[in-house]
PyMOL Python script that loads the backbone (N, CA, C, O; Angstrom):
from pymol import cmd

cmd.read_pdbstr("""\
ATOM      1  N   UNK A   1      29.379  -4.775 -25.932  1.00  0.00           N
ATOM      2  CA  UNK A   1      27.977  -4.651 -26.262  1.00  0.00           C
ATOM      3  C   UNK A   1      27.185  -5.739 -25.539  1.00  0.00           C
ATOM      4  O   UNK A   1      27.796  -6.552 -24.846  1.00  0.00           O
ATOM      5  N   UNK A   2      26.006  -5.791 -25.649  1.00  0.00           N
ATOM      6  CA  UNK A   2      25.255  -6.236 -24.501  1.00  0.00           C
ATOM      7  C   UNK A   2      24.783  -7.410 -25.060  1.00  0.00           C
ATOM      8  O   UNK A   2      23.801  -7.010 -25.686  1.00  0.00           O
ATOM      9  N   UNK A   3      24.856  -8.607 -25.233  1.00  0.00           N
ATOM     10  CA  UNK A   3      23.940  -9.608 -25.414  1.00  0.00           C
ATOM     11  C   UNK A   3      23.068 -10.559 -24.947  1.00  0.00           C
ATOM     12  O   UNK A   3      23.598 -11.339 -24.156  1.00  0.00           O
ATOM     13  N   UNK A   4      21.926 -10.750 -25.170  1.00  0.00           N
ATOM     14  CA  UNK A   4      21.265 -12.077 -24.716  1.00  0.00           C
ATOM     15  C   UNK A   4      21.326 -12.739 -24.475  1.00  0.00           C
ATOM     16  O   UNK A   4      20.709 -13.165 -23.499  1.00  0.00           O
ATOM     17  N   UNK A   5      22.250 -13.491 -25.268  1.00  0.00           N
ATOM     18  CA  UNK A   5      23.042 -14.891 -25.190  1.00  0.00           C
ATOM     19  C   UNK A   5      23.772 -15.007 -23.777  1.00  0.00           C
ATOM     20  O   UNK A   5      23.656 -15.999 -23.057  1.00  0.00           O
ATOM     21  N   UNK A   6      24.454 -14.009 -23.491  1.00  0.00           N
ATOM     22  CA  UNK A   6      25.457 -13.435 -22.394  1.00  0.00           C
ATOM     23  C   UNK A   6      24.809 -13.318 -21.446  1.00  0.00           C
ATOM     24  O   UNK A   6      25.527 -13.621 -20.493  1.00  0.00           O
ATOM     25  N   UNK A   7      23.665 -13.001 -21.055  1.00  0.00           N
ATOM     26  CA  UNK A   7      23.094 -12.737 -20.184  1.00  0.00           C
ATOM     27  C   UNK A   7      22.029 -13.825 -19.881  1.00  0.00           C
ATOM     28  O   UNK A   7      22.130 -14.198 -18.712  1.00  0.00           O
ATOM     29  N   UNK A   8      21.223 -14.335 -20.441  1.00  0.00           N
ATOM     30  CA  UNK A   8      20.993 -15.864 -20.384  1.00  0.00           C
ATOM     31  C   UNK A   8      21.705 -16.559 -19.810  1.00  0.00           C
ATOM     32  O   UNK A   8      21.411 -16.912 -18.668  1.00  0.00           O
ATOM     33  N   UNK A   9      22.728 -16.925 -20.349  1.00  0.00           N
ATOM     34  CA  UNK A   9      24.162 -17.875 -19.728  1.00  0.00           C
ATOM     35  C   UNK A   9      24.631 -17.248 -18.137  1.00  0.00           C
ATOM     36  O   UNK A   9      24.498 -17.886 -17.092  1.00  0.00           O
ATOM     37  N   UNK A  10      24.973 -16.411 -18.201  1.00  0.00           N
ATOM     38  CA  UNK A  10      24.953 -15.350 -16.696  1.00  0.00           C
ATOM     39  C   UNK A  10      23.566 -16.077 -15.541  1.00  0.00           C
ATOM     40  O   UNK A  10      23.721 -16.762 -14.529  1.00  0.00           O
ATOM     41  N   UNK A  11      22.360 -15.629 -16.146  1.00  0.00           N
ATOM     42  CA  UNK A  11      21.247 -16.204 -15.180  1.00  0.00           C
ATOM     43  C   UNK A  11      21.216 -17.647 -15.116  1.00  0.00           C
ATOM     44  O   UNK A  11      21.200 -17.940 -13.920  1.00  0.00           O
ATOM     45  N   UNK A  12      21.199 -18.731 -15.859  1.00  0.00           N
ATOM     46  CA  UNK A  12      21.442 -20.031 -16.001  1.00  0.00           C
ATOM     47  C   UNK A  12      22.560 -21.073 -15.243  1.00  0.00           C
ATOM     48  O   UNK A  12      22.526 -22.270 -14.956  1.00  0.00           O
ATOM     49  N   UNK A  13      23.604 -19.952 -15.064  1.00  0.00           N
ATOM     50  CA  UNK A  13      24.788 -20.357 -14.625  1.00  0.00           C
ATOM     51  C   UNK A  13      24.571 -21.009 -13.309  1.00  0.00           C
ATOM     52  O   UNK A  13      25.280 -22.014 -13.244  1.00  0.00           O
ATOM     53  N   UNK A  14      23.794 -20.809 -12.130  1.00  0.00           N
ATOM     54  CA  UNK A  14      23.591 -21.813 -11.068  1.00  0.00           C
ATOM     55  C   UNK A  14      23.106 -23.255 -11.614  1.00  0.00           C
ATOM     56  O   UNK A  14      23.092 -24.211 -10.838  1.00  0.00           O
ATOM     57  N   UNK A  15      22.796 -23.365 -12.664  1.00  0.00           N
ATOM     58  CA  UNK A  15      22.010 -24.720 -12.871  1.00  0.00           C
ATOM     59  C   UNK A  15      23.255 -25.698 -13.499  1.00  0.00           C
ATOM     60  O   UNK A  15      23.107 -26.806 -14.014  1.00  0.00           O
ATOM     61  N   UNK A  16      24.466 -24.989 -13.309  1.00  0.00           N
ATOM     62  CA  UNK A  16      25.801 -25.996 -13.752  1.00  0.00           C
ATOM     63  C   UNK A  16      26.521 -26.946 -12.377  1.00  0.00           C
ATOM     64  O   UNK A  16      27.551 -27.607 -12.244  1.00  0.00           O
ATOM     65  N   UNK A  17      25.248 -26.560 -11.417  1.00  0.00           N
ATOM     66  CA  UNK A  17      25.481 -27.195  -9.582  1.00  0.00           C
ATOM     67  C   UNK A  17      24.487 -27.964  -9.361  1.00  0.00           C
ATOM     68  O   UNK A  17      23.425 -27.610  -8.850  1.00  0.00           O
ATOM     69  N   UNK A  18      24.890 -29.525  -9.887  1.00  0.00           N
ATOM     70  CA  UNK A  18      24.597 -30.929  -9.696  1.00  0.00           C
ATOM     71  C   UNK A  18      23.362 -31.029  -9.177  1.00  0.00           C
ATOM     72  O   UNK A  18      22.298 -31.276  -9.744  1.00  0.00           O
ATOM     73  N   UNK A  19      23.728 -30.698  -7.434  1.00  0.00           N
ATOM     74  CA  UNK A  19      22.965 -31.163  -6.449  1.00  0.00           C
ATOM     75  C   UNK A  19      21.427 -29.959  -6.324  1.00  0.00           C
ATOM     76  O   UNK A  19      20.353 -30.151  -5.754  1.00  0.00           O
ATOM     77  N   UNK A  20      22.006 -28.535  -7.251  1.00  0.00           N
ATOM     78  CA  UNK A  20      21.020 -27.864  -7.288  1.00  0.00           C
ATOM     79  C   UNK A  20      20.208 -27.848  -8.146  1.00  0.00           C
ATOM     80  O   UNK A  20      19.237 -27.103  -8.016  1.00  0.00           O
ATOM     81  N   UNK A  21      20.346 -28.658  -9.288  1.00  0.00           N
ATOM     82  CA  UNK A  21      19.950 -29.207 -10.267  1.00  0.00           C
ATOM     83  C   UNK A  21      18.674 -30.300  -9.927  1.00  0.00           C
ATOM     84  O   UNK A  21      17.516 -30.151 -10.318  1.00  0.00           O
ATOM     85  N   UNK A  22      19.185 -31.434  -9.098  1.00  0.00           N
ATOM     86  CA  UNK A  22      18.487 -32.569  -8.610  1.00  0.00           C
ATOM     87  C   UNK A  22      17.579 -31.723  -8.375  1.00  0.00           C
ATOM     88  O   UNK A  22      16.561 -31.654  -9.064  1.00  0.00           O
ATOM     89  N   UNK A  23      17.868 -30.818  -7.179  1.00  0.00           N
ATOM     90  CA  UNK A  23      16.741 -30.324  -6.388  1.00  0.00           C
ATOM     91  C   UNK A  23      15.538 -29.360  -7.011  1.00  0.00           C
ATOM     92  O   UNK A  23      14.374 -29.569  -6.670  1.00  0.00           O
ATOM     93  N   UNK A  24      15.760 -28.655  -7.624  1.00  0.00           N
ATOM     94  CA  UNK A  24      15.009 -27.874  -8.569  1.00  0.00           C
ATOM     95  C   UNK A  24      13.979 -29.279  -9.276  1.00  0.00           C
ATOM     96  O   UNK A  24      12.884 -29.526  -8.769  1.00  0.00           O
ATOM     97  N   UNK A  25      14.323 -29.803 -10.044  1.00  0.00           N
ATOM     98  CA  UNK A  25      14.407 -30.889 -10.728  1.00  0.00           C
ATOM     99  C   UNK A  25      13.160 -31.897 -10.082  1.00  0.00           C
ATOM    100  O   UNK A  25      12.236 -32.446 -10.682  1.00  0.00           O
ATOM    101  N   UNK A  26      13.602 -31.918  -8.243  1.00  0.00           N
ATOM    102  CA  UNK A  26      12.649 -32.727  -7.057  1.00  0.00           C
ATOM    103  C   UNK A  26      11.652 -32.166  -7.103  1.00  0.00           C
ATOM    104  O   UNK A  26      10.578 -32.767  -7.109  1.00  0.00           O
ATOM    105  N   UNK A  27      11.768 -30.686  -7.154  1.00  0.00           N
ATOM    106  CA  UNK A  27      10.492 -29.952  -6.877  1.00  0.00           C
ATOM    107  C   UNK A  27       9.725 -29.835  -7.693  1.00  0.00           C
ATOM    108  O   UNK A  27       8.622 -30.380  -7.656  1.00  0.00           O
ATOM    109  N   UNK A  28      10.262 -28.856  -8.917  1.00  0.00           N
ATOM    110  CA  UNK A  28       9.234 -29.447 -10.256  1.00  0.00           C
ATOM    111  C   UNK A  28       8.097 -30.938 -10.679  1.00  0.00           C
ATOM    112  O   UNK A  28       7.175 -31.005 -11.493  1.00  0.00           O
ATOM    113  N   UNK A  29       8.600 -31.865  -9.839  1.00  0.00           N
ATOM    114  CA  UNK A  29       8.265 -33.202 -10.328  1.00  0.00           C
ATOM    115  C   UNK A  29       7.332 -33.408  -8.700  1.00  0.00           C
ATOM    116  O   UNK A  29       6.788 -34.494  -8.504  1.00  0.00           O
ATOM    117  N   UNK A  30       7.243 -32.476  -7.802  1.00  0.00           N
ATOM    118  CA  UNK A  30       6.811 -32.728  -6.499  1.00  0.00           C
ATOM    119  C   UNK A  30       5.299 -32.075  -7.062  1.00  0.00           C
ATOM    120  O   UNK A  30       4.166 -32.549  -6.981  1.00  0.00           O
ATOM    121  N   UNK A  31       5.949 -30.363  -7.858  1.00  0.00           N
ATOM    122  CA  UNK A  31       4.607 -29.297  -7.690  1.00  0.00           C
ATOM    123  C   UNK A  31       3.290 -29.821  -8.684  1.00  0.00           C
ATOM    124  O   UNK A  31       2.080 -29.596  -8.667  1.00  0.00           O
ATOM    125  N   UNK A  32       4.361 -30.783  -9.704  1.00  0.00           N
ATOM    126  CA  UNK A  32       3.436 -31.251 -10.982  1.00  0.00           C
ATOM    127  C   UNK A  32       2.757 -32.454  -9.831  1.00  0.00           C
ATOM    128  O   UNK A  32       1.630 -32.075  -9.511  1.00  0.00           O
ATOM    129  N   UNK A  33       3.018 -33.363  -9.356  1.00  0.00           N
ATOM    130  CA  UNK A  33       2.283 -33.847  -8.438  1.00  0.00           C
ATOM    131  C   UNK A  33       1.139 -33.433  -7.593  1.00  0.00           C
ATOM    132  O   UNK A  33       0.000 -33.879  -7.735  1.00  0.00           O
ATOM    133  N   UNK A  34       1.476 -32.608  -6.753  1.00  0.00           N
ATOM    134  CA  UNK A  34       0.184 -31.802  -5.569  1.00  0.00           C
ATOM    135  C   UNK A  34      -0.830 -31.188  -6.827  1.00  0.00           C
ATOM    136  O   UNK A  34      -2.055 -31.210  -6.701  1.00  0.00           O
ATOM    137  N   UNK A  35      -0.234 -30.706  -7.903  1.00  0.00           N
ATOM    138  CA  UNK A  35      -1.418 -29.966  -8.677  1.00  0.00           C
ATOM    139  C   UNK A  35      -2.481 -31.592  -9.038  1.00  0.00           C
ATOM    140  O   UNK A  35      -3.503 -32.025  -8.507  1.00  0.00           O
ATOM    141  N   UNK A  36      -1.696 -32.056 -10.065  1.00  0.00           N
ATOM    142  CA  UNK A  36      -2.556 -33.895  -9.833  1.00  0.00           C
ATOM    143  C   UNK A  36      -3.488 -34.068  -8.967  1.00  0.00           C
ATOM    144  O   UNK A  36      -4.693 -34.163  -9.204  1.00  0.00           O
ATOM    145  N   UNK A  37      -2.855 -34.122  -7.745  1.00  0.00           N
ATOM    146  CA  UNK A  37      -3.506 -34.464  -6.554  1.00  0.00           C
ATOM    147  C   UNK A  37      -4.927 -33.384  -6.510  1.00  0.00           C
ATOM    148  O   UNK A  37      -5.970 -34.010  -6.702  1.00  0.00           O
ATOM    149  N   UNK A  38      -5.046 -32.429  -6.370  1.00  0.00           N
ATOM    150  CA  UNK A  38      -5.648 -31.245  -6.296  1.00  0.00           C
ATOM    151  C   UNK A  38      -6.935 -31.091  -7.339  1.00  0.00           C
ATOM    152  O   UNK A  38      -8.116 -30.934  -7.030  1.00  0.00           O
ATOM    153  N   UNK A  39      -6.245 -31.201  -8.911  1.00  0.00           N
ATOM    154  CA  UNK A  39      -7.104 -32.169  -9.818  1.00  0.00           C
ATOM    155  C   UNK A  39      -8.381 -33.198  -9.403  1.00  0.00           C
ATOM    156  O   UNK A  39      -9.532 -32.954  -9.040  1.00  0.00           O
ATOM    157  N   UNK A  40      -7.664 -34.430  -9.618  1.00  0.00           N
ATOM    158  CA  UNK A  40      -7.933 -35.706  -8.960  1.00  0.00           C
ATOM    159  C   UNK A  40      -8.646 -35.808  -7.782  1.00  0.00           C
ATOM    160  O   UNK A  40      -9.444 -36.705  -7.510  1.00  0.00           O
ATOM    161  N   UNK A  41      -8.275 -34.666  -6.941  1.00  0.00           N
ATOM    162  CA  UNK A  41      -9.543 -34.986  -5.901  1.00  0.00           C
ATOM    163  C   UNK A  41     -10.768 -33.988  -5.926  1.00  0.00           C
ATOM    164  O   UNK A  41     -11.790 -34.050  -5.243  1.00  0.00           O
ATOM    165  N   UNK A  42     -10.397 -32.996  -6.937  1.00  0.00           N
ATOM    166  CA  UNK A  42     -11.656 -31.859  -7.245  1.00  0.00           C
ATOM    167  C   UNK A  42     -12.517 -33.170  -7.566  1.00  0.00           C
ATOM    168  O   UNK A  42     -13.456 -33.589  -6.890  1.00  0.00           O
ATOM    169  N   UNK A  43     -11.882 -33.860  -9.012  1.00  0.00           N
ATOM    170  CA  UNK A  43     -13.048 -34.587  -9.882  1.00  0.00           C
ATOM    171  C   UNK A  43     -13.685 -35.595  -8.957  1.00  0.00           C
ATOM    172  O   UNK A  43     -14.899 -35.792  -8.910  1.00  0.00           O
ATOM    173  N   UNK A  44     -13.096 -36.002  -8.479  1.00  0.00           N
ATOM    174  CA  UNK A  44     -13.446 -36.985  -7.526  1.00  0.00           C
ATOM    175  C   UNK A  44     -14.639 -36.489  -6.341  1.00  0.00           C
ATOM    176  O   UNK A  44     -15.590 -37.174  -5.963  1.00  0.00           O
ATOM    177  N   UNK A  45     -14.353 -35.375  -5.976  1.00  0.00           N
ATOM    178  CA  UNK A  45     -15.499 -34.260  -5.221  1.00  0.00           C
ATOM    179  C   UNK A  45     -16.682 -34.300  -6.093  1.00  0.00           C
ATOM    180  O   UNK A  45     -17.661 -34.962  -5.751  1.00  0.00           O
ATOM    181  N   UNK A  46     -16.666 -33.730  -7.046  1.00  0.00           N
ATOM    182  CA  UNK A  46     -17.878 -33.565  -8.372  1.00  0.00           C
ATOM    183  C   UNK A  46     -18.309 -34.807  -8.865  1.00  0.00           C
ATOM    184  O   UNK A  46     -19.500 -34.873  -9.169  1.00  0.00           O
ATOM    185  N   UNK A  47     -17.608 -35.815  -9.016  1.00  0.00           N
ATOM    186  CA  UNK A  47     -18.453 -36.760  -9.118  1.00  0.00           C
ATOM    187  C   UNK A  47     -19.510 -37.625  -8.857  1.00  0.00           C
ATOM    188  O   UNK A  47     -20.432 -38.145  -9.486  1.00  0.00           O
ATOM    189  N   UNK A  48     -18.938 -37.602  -7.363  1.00  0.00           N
ATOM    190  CA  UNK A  48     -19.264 -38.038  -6.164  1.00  0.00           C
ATOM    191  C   UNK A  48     -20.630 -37.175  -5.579  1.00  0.00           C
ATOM    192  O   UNK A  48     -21.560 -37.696  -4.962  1.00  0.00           O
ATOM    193  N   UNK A  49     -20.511 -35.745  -5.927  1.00  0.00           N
ATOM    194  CA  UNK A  49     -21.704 -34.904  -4.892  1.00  0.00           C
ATOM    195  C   UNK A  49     -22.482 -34.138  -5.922  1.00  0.00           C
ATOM    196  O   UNK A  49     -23.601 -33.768  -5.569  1.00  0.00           O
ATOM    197  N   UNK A  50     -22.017 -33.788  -7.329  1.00  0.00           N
ATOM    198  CA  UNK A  50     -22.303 -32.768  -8.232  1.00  0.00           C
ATOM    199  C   UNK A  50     -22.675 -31.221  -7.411  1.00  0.00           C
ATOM    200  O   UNK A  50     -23.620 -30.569  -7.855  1.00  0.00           O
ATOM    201  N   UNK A  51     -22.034 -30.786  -6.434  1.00  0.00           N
ATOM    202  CA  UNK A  51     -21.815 -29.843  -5.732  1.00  0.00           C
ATOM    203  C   UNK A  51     -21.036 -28.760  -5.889  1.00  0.00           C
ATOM    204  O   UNK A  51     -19.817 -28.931  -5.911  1.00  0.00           O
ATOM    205  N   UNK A  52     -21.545 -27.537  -6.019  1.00  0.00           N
ATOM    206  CA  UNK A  52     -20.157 -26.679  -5.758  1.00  0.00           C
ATOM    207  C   UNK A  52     -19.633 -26.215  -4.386  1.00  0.00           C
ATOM    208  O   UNK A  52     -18.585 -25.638  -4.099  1.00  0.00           O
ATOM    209  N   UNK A  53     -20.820 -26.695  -3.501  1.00  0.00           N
ATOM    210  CA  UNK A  53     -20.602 -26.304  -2.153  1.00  0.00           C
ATOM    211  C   UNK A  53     -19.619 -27.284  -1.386  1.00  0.00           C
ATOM    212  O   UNK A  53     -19.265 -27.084  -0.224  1.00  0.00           O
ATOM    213  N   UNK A  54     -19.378 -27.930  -1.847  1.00  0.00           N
ATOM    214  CA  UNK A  54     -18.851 -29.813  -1.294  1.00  0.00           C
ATOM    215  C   UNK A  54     -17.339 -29.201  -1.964  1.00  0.00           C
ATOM    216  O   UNK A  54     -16.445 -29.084  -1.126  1.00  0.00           O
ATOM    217  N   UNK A  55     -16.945 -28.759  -3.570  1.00  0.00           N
ATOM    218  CA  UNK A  55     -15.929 -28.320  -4.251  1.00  0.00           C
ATOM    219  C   UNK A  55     -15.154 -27.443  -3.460  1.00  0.00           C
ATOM    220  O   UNK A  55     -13.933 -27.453  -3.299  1.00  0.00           O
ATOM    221  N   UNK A  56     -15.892 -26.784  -3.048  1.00  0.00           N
ATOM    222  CA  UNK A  56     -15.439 -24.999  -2.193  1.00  0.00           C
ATOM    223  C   UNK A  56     -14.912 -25.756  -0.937  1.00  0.00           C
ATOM    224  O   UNK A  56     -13.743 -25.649  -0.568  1.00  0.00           O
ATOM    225  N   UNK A  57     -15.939 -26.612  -0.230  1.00  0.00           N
ATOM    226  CA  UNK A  57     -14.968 -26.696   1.318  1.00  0.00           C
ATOM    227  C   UNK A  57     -14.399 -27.770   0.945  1.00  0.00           C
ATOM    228  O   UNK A  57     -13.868 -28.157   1.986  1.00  0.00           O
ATOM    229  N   UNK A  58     -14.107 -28.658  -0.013  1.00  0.00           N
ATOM    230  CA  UNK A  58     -12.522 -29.357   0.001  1.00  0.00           C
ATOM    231  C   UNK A  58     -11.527 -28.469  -0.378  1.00  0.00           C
ATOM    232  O   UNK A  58     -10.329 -28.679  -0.191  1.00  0.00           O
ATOM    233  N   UNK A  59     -11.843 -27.796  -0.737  1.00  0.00           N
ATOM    234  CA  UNK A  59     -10.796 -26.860  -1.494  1.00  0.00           C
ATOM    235  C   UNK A  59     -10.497 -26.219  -0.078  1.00  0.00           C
ATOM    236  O   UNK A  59      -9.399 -26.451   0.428  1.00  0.00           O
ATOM    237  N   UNK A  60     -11.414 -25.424   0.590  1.00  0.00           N
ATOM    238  CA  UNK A  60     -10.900 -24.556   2.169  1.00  0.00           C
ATOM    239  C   UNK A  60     -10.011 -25.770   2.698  1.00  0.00           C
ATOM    240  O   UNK A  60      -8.860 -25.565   3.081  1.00  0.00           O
ATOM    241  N   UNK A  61     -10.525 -26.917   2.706  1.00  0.00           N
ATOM    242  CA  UNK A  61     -10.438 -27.840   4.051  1.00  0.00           C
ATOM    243  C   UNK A  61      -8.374 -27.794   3.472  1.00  0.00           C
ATOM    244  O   UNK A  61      -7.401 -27.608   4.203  1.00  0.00           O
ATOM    245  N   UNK A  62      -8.408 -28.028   2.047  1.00  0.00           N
ATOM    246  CA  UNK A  62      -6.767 -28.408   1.679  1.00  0.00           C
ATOM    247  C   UNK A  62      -5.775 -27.387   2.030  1.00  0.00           C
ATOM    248  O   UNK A  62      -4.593 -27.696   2.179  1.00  0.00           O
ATOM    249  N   UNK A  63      -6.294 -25.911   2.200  1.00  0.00           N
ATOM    250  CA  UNK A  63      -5.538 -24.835   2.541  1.00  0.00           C
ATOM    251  C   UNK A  63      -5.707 -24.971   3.973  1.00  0.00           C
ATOM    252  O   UNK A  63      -4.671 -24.618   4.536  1.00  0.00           O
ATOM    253  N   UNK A  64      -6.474 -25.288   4.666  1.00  0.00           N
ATOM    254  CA  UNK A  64      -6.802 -25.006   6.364  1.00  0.00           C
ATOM    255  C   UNK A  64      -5.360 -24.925   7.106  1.00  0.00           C
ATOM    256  O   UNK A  64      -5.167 -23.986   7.878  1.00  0.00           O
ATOM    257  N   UNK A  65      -4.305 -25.930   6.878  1.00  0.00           N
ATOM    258  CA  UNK A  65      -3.376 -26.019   7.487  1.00  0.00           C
ATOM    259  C   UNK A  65      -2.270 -24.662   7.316  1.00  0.00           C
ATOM    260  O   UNK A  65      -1.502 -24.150   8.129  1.00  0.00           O
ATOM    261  N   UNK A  66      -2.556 -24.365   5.951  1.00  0.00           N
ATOM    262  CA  UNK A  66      -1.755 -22.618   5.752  1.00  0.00           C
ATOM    263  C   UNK A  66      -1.949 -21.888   6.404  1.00  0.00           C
ATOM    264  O   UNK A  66      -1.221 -21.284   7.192  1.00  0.00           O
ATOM    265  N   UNK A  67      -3.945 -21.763   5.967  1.00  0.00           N
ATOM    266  CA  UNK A  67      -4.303 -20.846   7.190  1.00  0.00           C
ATOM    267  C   UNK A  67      -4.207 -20.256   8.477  1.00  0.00           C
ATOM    268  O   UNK A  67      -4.260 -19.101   8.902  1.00  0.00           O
ATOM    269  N   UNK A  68      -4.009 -21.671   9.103  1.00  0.00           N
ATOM    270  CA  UNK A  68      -3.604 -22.066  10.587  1.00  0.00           C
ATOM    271  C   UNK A  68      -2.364 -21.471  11.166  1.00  0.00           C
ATOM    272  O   UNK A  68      -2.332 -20.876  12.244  1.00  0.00           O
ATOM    273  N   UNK A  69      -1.247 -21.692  10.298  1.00  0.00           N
ATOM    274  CA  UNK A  69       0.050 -22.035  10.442  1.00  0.00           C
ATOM    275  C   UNK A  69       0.233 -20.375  11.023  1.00  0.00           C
ATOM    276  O   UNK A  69      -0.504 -19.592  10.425  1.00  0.00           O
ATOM    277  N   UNK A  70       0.911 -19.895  11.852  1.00  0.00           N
ATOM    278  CA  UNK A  70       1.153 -18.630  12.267  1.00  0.00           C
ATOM    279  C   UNK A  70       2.409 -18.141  11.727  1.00  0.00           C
ATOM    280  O   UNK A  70       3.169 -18.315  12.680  1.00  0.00           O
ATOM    281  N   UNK A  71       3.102 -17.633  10.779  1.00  0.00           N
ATOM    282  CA  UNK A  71       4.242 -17.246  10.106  1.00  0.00           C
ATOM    283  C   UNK A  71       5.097 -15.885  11.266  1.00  0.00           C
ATOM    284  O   UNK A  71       6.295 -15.617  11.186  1.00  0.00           O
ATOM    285  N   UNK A  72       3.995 -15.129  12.384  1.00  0.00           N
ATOM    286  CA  UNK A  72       4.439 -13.927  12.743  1.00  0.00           C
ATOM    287  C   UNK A  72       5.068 -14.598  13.847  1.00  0.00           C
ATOM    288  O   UNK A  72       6.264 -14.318  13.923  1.00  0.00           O
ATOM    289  N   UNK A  73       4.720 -15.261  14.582  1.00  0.00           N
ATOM    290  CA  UNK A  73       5.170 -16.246  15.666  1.00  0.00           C
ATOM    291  C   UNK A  73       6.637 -16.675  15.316  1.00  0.00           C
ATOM    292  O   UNK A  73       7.527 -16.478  16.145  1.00  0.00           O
ATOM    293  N   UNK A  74       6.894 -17.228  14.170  1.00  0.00           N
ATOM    294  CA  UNK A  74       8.283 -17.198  13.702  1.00  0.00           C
ATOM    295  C   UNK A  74       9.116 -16.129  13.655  1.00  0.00           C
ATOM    296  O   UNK A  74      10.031 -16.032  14.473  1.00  0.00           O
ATOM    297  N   UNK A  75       8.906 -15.192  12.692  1.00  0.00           N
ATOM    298  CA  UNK A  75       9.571 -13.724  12.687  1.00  0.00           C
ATOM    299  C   UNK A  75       9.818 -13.088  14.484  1.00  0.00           C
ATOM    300  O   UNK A  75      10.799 -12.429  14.831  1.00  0.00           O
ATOM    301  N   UNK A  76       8.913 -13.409  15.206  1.00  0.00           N
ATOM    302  CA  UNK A  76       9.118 -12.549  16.614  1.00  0.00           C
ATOM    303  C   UNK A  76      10.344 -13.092  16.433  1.00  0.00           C
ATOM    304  O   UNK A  76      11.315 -12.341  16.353  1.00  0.00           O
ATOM    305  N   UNK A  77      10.526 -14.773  16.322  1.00  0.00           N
ATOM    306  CA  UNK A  77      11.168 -15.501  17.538  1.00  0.00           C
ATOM    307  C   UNK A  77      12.680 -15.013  16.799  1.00  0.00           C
ATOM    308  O   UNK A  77      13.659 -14.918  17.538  1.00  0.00           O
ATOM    309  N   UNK A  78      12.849 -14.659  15.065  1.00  0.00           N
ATOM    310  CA  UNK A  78      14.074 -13.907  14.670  1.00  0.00           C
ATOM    311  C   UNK A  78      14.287 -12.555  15.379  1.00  0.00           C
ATOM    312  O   UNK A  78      15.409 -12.258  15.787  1.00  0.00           O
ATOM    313  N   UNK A  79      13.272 -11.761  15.528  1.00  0.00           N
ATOM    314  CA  UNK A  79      13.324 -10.432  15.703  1.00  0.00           C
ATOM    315  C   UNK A  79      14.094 -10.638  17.660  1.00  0.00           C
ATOM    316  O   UNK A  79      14.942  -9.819  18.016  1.00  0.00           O
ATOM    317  N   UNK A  80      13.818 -11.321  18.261  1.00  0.00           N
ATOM    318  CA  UNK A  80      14.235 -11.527  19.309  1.00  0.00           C
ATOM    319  C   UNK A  80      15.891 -12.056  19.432  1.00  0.00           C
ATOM    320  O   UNK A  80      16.858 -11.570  20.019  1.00  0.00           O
ATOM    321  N   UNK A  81      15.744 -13.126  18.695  1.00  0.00           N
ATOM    322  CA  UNK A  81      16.904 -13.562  18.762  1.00  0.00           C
ATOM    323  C   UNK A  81      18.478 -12.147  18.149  1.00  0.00           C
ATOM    324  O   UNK A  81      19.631 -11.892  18.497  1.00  0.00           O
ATOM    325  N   UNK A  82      17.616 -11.719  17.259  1.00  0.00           N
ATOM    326  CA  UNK A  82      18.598 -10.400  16.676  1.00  0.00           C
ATOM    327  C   UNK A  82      18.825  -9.120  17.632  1.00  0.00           C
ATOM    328  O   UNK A  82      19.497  -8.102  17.474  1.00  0.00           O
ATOM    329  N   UNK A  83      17.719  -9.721  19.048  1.00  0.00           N
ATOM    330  CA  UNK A  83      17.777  -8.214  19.850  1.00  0.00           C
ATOM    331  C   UNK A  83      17.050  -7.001  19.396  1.00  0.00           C
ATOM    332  O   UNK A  83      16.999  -5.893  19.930  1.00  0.00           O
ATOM    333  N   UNK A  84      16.643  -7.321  18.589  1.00  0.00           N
ATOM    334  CA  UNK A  84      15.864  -5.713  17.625  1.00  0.00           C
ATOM    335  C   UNK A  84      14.377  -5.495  18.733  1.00  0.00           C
ATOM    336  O   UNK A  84      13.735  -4.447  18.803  1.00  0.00           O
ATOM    337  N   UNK A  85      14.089  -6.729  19.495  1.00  0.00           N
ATOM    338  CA  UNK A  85      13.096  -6.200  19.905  1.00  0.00           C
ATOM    339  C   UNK A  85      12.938  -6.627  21.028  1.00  0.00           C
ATOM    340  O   UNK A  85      11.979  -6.251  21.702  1.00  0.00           O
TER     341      UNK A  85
END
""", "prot")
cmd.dss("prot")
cmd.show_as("cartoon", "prot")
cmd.util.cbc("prot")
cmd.orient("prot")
C-alpha cells in the first residue's frame, strides 16, 4: 500500500549526500541574501528620490546583465558540437 511517509523519505533521500547538503544549504543562505540586497537597495532608492521612476530603472538596471546575456549563442555552440546542426 502506498504511503506518504514512504514516499517523502524516497524524495528526501538525496539530502543524506553531505556535500549536497552544504550546497543546497550555500544557496539557500546566498538567495536569502540577493533578495536583502534587492530589498535594501529598493529602500535605499525611495528614500533617497521618493520616485517610482528612479525604483523601476534600478530595478531594469539589476536585471540588465540577464537581459544581455545571450543563452541561444550557447545552445548553437551544443547543437554543433552534437552535429545536429
Amino acid at each position: 500500500m502506498f504511503s506518504l511517509t514512504r514516499a517523502m523519505g524516497d524524495s528526501l533521500s538525496p539530502l543524506r549526500i553531505r556535500p549536497l547538503r552544504l550546497y543546497l544549504g550555500g544557496q539557500a543562505i546566498s538567495v536569502v541574501g540577493t533578495w536583502m540586497q534587492a530589498a535594501a537597495q529598493s529602500w535605499v532608492v525611495w528614500e533617497l528620490s521618493h520616485s517610482t521612476t528612479m525604483l523601476g530603472l534600478v530595478a531594469l538596471l539589476s536585471t540588465l546583465p540577464f537581459w544581455c546575456s545571450d543563452p541561444g549563442r550557447v545552445s548553437g555552440q551544443i547543437d554543433s558540437i552534437d552535429g545536429s546542426s
